[in-house]
Residue, then its C-alpha position, 0 to 999 in steps of 0.5 A: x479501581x477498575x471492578x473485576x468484572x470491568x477489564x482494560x480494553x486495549x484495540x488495535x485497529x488495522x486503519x492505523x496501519x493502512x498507509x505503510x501496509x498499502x504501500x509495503x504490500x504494492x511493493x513487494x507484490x509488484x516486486x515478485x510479480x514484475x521481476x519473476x516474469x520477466x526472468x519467465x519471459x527471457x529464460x523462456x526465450x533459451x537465454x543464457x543464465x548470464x541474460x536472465x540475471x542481467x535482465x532481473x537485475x535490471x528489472x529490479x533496479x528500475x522497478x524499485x526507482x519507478x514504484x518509488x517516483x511513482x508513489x512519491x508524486x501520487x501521495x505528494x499531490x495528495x498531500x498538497x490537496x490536503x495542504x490546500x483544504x486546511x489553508x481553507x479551512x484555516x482561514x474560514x475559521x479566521x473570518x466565520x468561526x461561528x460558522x464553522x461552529x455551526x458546521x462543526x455541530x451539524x457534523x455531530x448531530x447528523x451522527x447522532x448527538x443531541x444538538x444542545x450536547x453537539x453545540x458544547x462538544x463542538x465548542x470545547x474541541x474549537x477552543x483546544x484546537x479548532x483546526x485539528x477538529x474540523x480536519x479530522x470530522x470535516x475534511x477527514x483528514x487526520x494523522x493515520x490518513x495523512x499523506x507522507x510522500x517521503x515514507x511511501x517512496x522509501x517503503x515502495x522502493x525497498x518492498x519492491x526490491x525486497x520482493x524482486x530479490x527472491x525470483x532473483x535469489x531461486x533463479x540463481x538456485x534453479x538448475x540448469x534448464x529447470x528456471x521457468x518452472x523453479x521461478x514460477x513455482x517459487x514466485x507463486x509461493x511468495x505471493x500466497x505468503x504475502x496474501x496471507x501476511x497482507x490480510x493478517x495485518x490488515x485483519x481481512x479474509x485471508x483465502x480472499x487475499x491468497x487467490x487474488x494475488x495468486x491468480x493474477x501473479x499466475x496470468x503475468x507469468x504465463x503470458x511472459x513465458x508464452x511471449x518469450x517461448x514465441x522468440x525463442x522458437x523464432x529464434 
């Protein structure tokens, strides 16, 4: 029985995350940016409110399969880049295990375990699954950090749609005239929400976050507005 003075420690620690918060935050943030200012760039054009929903729309469709083909192709040639180390690693510790025992050792004793207590460590964790060990120590390759091509194209697509139906949802609540200030100002908005969502999760600064997606959300809506003014003073 635990003493009073020695509590359960329970951490949760946020790399277990990391794979669906990267692409779940990607997606939803390229969702309100891409969207928003393309909604800014034709309402900023004097486009009717039919052609800005046509275009949002459109954007929100074709952005959901791009950040999904996307991320499914760059984490699929990770996944058979970890694929191919572990067929190599498989078949050298078929033909040199006492090789890899040695590398194996080596490993714990270059982050400071004695090397007589390494050799033993080394030797039980071979002997229960010597694959498994060598893959998470040697290659870093382990089940938080391992490459789902299917879950990250699945989460992109639906953040990137999640995210672009709210520019769509307040150009559809703006009045008339007022959608280049209203989606702007709500975009922003939603950006700063999911900064700080990003950073909670992921336990980092949380202003850091904010400003970041905040000023480069900013950037793209004004060149956006400044491109569709141009046509529509040209027009």
């Amino acid at each position: 029985m635990l003493s009073p003075h020695v509590r359960e420690h329970s951490e949760s620690h946020a790399l277990d995350q990391v794979g669906w918060l990267r692409a779940a935050v990607l997606g939803a943030n390229d969702g309100i940016v891409s969207t928003a200012s393309l909604i800014v760039g034709v309402a900023a054009a004097n486009s009717q409110l039919r052609d800005v929903l046509i275009a949002g729309s459109a954007g929100l469709v074709a952005g959901a399969f791009s950040m999904a083909a996307g991320e499914y192709v760059s984490v699929s040639s990770q996944a058979d880049a970890e694929g191919a180390a572990l067929a190599t690693e498989r078949k050298e510790l078929r033909d040199q295990p006492d090789f890899e025992h040695g590398e194996l050792t080596k490993i714990y004793v270059e982050r400071g375990v004695e090397p007589a207590l390494a050799a033993q460590v080394a030797t039980q964790l071979m002997a229960k699954d010597a694959l498994g060990a060598h893959a998470r120590d040697e290659l870093g390759i382990n089940d938080m950090t391992a490459a789902r091509p299917v879950q990250a194209a699945v989460t992109s697509a639906l953040t990137f749609a999640a995210g672009a139906a709210l520019p769509m949802l307040a150009t559809i609540l703006a009045p008339q005239g007022r959608i280049v200030w209203v989606v702007s100002a709500s975009a922003l908005l939603f950006l700063a929400l999911l900064g700080a969502i990003g950073a909670k999760v992921g336990k980092a600064p949380i202003g850091r976050a904010v400003a970041r997606v905040t000023f480069w959300g900013a950037m793209a809506l004004a060149a956006t507005a400044a491109i569709g003014t141009l046509f529509g003073v040209a027009a």
